[in-house]
Structure formats: C-alpha cells, structure tokens
VOBAVO-65892 format. One record per residue (C-alpha): residue number from 1; residue in three letters; x, y, z. Coordinates in nm, 2 decimals. Layout:
N
(NUM, ALA, (X, Y, Z))
...
***
This chain:
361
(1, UNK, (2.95, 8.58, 1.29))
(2, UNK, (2.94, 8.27, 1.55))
(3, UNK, (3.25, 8.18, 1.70))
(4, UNK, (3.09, 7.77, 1.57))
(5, UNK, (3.06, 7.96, 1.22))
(6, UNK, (3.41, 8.11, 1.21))
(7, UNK, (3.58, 7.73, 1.31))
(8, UNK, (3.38, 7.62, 1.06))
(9, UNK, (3.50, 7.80, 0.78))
(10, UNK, (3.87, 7.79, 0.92))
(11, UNK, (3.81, 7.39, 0.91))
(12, UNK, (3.65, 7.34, 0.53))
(13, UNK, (3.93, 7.59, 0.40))
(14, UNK, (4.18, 7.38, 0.55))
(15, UNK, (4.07, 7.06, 0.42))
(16, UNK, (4.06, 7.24, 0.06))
(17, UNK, (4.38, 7.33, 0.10))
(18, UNK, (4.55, 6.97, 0.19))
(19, UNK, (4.29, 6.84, -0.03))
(20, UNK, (4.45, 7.05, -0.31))
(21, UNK, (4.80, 6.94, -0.16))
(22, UNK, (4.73, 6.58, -0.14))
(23, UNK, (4.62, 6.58, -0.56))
(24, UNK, (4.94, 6.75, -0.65))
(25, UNK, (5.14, 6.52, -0.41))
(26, UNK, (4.96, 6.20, -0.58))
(27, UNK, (5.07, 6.38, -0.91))
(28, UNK, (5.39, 6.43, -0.90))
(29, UNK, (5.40, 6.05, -0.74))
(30, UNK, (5.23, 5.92, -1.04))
(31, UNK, (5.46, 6.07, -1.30))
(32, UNK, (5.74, 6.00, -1.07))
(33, UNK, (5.87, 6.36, -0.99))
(34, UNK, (6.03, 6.39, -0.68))
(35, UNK, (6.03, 6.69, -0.63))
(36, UNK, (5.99, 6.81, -0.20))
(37, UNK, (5.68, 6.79, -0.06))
(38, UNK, (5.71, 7.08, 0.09))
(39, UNK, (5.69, 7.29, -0.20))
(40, UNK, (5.30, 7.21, -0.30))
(41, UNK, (5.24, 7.20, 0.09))
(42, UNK, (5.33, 7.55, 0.11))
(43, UNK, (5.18, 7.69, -0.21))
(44, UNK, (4.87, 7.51, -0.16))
(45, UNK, (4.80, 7.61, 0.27))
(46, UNK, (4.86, 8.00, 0.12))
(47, UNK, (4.63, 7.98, -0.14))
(48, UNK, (4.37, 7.83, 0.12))
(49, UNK, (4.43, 8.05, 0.44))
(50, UNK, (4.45, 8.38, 0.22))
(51, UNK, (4.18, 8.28, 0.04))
(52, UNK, (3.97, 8.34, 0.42))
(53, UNK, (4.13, 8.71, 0.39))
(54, UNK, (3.90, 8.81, 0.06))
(55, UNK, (3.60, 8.61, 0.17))
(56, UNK, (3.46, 8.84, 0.37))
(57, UNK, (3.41, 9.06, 0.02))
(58, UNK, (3.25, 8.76, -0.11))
(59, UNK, (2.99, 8.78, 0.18))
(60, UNK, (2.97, 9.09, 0.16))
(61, UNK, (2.86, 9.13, -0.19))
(62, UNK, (2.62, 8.81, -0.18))
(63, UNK, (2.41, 8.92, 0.14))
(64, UNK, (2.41, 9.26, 0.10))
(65, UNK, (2.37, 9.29, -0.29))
(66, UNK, (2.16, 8.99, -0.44))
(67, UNK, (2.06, 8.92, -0.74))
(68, UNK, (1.70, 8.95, -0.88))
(69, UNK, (1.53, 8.99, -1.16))
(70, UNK, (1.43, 9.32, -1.09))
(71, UNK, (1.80, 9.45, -1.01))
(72, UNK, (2.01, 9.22, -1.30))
(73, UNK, (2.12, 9.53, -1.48))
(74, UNK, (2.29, 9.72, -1.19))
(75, UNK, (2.40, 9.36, -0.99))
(76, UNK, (2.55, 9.21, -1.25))
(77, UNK, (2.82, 9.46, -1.34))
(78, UNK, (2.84, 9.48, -0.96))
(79, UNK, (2.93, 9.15, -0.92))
(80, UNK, (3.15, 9.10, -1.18))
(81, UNK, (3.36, 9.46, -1.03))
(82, UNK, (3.38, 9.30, -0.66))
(83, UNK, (3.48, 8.96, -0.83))
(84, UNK, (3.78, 9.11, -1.00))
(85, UNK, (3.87, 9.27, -0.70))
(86, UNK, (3.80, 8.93, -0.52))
(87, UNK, (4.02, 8.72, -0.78))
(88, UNK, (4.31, 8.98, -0.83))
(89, UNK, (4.35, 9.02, -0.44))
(90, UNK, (4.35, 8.68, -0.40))
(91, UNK, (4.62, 8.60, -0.65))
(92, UNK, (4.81, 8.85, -0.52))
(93, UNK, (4.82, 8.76, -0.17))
(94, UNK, (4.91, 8.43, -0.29))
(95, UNK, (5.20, 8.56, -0.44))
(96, UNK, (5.35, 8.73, -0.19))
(97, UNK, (5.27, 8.51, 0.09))
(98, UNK, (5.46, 8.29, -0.10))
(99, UNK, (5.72, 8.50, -0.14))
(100, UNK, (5.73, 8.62, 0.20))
(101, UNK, (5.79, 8.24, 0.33))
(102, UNK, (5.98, 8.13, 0.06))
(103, UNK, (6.24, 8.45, 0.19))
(104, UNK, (6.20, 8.40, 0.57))
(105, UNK, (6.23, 7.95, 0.50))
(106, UNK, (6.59, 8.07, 0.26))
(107, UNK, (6.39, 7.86, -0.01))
(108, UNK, (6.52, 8.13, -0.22))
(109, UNK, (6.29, 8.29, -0.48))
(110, UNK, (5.98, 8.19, -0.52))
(111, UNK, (5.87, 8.20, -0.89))
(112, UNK, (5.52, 8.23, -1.01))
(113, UNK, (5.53, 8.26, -1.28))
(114, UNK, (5.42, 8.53, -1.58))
(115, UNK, (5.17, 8.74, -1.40))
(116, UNK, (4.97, 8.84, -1.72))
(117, UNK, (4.87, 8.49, -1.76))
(118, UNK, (4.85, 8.39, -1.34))
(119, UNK, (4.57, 8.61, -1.31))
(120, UNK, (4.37, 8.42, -1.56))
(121, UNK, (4.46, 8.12, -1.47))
(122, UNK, (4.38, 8.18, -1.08))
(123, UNK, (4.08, 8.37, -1.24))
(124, UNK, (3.92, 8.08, -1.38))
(125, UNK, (3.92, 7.87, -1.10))
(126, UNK, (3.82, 8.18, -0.85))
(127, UNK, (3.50, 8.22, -1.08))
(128, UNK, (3.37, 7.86, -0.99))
(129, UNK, (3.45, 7.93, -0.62))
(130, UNK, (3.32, 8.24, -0.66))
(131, UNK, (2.98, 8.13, -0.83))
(132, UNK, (2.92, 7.86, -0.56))
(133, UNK, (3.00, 8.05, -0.25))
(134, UNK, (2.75, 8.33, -0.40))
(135, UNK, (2.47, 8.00, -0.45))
(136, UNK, (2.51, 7.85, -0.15))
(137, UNK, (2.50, 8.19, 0.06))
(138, UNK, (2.17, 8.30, -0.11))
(139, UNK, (2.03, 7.90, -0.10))
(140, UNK, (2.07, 7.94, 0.26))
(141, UNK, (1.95, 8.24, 0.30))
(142, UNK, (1.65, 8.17, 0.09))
(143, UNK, (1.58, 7.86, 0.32))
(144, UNK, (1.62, 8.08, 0.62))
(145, UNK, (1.35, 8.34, 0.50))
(146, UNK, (1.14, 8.06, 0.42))
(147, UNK, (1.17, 7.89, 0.76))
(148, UNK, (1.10, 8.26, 0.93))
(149, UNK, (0.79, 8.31, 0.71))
(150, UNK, (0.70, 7.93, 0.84))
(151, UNK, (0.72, 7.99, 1.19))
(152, UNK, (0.61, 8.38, 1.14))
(153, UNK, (0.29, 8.17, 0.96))
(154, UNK, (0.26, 7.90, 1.29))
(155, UNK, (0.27, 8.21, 1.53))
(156, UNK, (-0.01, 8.38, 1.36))
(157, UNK, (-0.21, 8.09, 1.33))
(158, UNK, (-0.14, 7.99, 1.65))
(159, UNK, (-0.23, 8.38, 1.80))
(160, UNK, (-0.55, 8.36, 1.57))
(161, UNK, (-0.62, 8.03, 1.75))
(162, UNK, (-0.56, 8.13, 2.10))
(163, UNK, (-0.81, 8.46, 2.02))
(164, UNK, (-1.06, 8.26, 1.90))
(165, UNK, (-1.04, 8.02, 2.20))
(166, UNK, (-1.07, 8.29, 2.44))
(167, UNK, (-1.39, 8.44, 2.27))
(168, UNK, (-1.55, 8.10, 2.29))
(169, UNK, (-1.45, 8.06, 2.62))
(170, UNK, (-1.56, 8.45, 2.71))
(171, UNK, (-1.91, 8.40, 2.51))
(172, UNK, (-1.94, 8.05, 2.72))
(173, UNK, (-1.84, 8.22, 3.09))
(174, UNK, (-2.12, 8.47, 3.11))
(175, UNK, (-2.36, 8.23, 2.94))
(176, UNK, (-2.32, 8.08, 3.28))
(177, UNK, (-2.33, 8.32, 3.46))
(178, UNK, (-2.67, 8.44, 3.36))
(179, UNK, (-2.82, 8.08, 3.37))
(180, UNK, (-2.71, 8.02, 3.74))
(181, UNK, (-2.80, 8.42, 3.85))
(182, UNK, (-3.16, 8.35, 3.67))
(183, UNK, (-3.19, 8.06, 3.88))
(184, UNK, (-3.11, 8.22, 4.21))
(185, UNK, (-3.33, 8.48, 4.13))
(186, UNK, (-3.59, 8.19, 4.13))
(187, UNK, (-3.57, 8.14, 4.46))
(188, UNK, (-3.49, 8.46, 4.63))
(189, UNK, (-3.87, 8.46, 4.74))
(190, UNK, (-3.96, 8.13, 4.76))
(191, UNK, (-3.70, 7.96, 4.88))
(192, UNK, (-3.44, 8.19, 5.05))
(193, UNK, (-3.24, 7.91, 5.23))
(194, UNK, (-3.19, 7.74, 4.90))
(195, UNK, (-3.12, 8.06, 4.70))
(196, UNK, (-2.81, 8.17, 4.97))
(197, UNK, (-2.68, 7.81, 4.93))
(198, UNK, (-2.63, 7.86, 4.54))
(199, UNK, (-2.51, 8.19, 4.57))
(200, UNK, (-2.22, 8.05, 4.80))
(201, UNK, (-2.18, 7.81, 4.59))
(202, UNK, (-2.12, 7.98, 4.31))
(203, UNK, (-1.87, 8.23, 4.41))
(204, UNK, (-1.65, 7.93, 4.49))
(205, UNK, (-1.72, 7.84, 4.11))
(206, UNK, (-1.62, 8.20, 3.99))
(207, UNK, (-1.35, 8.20, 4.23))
(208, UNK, (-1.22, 7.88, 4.09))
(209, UNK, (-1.28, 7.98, 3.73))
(210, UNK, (-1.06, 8.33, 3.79))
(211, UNK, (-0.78, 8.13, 3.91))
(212, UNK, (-0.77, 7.97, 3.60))
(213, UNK, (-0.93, 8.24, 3.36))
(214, UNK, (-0.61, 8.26, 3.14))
(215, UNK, (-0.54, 7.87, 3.08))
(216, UNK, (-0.76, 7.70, 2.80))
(217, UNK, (-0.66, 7.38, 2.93))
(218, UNK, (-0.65, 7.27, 3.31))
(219, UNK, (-0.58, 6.90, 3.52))
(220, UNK, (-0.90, 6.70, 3.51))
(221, UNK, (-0.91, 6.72, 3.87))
(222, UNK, (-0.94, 7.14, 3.91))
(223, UNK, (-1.22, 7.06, 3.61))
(224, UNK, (-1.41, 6.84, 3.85))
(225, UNK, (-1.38, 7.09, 4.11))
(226, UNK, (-1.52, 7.33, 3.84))
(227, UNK, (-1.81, 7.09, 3.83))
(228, UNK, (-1.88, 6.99, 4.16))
(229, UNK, (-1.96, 7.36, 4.24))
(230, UNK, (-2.19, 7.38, 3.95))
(231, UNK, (-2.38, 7.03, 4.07))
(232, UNK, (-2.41, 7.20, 4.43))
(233, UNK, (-2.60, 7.49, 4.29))
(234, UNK, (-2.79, 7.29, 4.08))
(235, UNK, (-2.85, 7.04, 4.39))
(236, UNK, (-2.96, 7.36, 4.59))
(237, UNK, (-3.21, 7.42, 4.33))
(238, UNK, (-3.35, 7.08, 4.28))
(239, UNK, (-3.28, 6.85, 4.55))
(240, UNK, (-3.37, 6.51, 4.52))
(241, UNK, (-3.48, 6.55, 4.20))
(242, UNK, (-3.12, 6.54, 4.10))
(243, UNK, (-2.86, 6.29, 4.15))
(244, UNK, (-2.48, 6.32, 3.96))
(245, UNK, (-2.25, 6.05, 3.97))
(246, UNK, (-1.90, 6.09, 3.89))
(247, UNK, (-1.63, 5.82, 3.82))
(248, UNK, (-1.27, 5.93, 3.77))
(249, UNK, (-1.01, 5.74, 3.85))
(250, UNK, (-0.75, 5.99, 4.08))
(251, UNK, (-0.49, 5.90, 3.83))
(252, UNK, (-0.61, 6.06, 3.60))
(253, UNK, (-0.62, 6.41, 3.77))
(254, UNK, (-0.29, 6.53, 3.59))
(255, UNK, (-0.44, 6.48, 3.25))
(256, UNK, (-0.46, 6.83, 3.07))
(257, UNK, (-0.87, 6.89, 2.91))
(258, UNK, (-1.05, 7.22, 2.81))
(259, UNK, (-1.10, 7.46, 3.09))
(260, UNK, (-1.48, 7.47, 3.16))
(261, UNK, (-1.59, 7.20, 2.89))
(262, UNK, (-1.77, 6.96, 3.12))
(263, UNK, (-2.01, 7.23, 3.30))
(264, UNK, (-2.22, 7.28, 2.92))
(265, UNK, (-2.21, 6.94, 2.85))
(266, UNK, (-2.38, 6.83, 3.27))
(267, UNK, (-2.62, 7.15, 3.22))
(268, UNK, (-2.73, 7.01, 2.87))
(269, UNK, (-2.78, 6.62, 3.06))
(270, UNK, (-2.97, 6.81, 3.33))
(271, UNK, (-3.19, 7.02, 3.11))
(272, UNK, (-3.32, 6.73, 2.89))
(273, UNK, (-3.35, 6.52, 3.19))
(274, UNK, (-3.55, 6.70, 3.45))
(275, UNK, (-3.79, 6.80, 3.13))
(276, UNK, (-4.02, 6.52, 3.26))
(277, UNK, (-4.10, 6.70, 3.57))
(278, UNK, (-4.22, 6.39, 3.75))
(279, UNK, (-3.90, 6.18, 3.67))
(280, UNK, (-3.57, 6.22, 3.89))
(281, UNK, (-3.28, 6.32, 3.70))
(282, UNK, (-2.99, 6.07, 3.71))
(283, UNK, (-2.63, 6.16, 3.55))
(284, UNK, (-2.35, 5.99, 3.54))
(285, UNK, (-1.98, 6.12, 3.44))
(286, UNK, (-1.70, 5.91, 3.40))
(287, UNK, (-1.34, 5.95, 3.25))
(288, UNK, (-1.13, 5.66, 3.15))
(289, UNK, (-0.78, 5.64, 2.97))
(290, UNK, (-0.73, 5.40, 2.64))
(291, UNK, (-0.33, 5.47, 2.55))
(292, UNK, (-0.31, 5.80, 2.40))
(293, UNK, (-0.64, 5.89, 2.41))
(294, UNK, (-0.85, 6.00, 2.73))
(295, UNK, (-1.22, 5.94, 2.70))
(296, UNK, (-1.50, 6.14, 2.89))
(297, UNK, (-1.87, 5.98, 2.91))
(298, UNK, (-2.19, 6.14, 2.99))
(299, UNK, (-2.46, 5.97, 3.04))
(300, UNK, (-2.88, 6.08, 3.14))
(301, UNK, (-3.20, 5.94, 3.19))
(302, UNK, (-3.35, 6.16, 2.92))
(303, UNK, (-3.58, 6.12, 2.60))
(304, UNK, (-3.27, 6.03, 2.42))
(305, UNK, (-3.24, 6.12, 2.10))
(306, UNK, (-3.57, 6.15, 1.88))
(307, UNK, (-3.58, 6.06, 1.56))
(308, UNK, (-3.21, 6.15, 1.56))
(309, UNK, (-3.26, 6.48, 1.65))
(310, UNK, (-2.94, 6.66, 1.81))
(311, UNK, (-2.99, 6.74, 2.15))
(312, UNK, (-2.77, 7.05, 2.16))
(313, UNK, (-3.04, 7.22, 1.90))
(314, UNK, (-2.85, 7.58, 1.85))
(315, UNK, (-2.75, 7.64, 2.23))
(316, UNK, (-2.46, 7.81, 2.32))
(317, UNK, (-2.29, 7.57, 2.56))
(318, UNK, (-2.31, 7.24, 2.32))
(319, UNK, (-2.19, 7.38, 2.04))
(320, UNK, (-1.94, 7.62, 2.19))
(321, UNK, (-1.75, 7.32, 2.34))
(322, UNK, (-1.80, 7.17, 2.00))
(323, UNK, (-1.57, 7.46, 1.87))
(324, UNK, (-1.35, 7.47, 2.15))
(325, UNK, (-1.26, 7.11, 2.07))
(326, UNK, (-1.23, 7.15, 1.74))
(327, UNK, (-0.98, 7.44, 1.78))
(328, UNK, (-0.77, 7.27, 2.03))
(329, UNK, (-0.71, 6.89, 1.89))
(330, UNK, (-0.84, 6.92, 1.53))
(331, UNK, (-0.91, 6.57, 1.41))
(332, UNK, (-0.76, 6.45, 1.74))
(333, UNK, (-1.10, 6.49, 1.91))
(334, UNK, (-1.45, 6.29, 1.88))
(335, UNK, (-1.78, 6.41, 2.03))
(336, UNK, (-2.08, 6.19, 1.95))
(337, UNK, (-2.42, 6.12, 2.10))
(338, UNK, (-2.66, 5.79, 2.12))
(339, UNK, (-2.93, 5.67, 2.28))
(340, UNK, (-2.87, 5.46, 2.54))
(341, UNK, (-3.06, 5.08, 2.55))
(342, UNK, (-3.25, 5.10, 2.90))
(343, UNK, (-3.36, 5.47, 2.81))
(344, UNK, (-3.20, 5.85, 2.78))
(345, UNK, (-2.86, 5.98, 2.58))
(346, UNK, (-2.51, 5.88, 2.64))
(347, UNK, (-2.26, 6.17, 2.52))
(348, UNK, (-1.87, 6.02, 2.43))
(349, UNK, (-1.58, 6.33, 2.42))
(350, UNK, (-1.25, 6.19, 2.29))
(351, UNK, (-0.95, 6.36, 2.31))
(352, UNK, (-0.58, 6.28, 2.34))
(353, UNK, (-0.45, 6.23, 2.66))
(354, UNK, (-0.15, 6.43, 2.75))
(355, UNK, (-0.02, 6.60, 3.11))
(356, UNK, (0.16, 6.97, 3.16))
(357, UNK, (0.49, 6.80, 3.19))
(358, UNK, (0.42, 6.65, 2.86))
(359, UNK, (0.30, 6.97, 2.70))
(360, UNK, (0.60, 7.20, 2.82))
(361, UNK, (0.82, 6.87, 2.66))
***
C-alpha cells in the first residue's frame, strides 16, 4: 500500500477517534459530569488506533473474497466468520490496551465492564463499520475496474484507429508510386532529359516520405516539401502546361496536418484540369488560420463540377484522404467542393489547427 494511502488511513482513524472523544466530552458537559477528560481521551484514541491493527483482515476479506451472486452461499458465512474474528479482536485489544495504559499511567484498574455483554455492544457498532468499509472497498474497486475497462476500451479503439490509418496511408503510398513510375515510363523514349528529371525528383519525394513513413501527421511545412517534389515531376512532365501556386503563410509551418494529404488532392486538380489538352493548367493552394481551425484551399481551372457531379468519382487518392480525415478529427474536419464563378472547382479542407507542442500537452 502507498506510503499517501497508509497516512491517509492513520489520519481519518484519528479524526474518528477525537471525533468520538469530542461527543463524549460534549456529553458529559451537557449533563454536567465532570468527570477527567482524560478518561474518554484515552478510551476513545485505543479504540481508534487498534482498530488500524484488525483492518488489515477487513481488507483482506473484501478484496480478496467479494461477494457475488454466484458465490453468496460460501461468502456469506465467510464473511460473517472473519467479522467475528474482526469484532472480538478488536474489543479485545481495546481492553487490554486500556488496561495496559491505565497500569503503566497508575490510573489503577481499568474496568470494562461485563465482557459477555461488551462484545455485543462493541459488536453492534463494528458491524456498521464493518459493512461500510466492505462497500466502499468494493465501490472503489468497482470504479477502478470500470475506469481500466474505459481506458483498456480508448487503447483499442485508438490501436484500431492507428491500423486503419496506416492501411489507408499504405494503400495511398504506392498508389503514387505507380502513377509517377507510369509517367516516367512515358518518357523514357521520347523525352529522356525530362524522364531523368522526374526520376530525381522523385527519389527526393520517397526520401522525404521515409523520413516520415511512421507519423500520420507532420508540420505543414515538411508537407509542402512533400508537394513541391510532386509539382517538379509533374512540371518535368508537362512544362508550361502547368503552373502551381502556393500561398502559405511561414507561420503556419508548425501547424500539425495528415502526412501525404495534399499530394491526391493537387494530382486530382491536375487531372481534371489538363483534361482540355489545349488549356494550360493553373492551381492554386493556399492555407490560412481562422482561431482553432486551419483551412486549406484548392483551387483549378477545370470543368468544375457538372451537374453536381463529384469530381473524385471512386479514385483512390480523393476518397482515401476522405477517410483519413475522417479517422483523425471526426466531426472536427470539413472537405467540400464548388464551382468556382470565373470557371473550374475550388476544394475547401477544414481541420483544427493544433502544433506538436500542443499535441504532446
């Protein structure tokens, strides 16, 4: 038991006792005995502080032998065996504690009584004490089983969670992977200047990716490092036919958002906007902070939305993020799509803002 527990204990049982003390005092006071304080001192401290020498037999017998419904007929009897032995010991360490001061104090002797009726008497009241000790021993630790199974419950949800995060985000990393490798390919014959630039390009993507290939959430600014090596390949590929704008403030580099979630979301602008082939794609991605929440914006010079078609249809990368964001913030998180007025889609992610220091606080 705690050192905190044990002073505890020693504290409450010595309140009891001068409570006790301080009700016979007022007693005799009020029926104007006068006899020495010292008499109900004593008697009551020893019936406090040896009541801390059986107590350990009461704890015993409530953690280690409960009560259920299953186990009534054996427990019961148990109990009421262990409380006899509980009552009678404590009555007669009473007794000859008493006695024991009374002699060493030359109080003379110290009279208790008839012993066929003290153990009764003290029984009656060491039932109640008894009883309650016993109900607040198993309300506690019924609260304390309940508050393991809770967090036992959080940890498994949270585990479940955390594998379903890194499928998604293993399903999303070689969908990619294949995407950009099919588009080198492209250009191995054709264009072999343009093909070695996208291959260096992305192996500093995959080596930035690795560094971070445990995390499910990393600063804004490594994820627009992430993306800036994804626009270069893409730029290798289709040159002027691609412009990307990005507009985050450098304050807001520390703010904490899904590892990889912008990279699905540019690809998807890209795709729908270079679909024209004689139109020159133009993106534009910008972050901005509003209180608690951190707001990402995508915007293209694509068809839009038709007839209020989702531009995602069933691709991997759209609606992957879509899950990602729904796993990490819950109802925290927004992602919504409209057309914009002068032409193409504008793509709004919400999420709340928070940093690492925040996090680990």
């Amino acid at each position: 038991m705690r050192i905190k527990s044990i002073a505890g204990i020693f504290a409450a049982v010595t309140f009891a006792g001068l409570l006790n003390f301080s009700i016979v005092e007022t007693s005799w006071l009020s029926e104007q005995s006068h006899g020495a304080a010292k008499y109900p001192f004593v008697s009551e401290m020893t019936g406090a502080y040896t009541f801390l020498i059986v107590l350990p037999l009461l704890f015993l017998a409530a953690t280690r032998f409960p009560i259920r419904r299953d186990n009534m007929a054996t427990r019961i009897p148990l109990h009421a065996a262990v409380f006899v032995v509980f009552a009678a010991g404590h009555t007669l360490l009473m007794w000859g504690s008493r006695e024991l001061i009374y002699h060493l104090l030359e109080w003379g002797h110290y009279d208790y009584g008839n012993m066929r009726y003290r153990f009764f008497m003290e029984g009656q009241k060491q039932l109640i004490v008894y009883v309650a000790i016993y109900s607040a021993l198993r309300f506690i630790a019924y609260a304390r089983a309940n508050r393991e199974r809770d967090v036992a419950a959080a940890r498994l949800e949270r585990e479940l969670t955390e594998a379903r995060l890194a499928a998604l985000k293993m399903q999303l990393q070689p969908h990619f992977l294949f995407n950009a490798l099919n588009t080198i390919a492209s250009h191995i014959e054709d264009d072999p200047k343009a093909a070695a630039a996208m291959v260096q390009h992305l192996s500093s993507f995959l080596r930035s990716t690795l560094r971070s290939s445990a995390a499910q959430e990393v600063p804004l600014r490594d994820e627009m490092d992430f993306l800036a090596s994804y626009v270069a390949i893409m730029k290798a590929r289709f040159e002027d036919r691609l412009n990307v704008t990005v507009c985050v403030p450098v304050e807001l580099g520390d703010t904490l958002v899904p590892h990889l979630f912008l990279q699905p979301m540019v690809e998807n602008a890209i795709t729908h906007s270079l679909r024209d082939h004689t139109k020159r794609a133009a993106i534009r991605v910008a972050a901005s902070r509003d209180g608690d929440r951190l707001c990402v914006t995508i915007e293209d010079n694509g068809p839009g939305l038709v007839d209020g078609a989702n531009p995602s249809g069933s691709g991997i990368g759209l609606s992957n993020t879509k899950a990602r964001l729904q796993h990490l913030y819950g109802a925290r998180q927004q992602l919504s799509f409209e057309n914009r007025s002068e032409g193409g889609l504008l793509l709004t992610i919400e999420m709340p803002w928070h940093t690492a220091e925040e996090a680990m606080a």
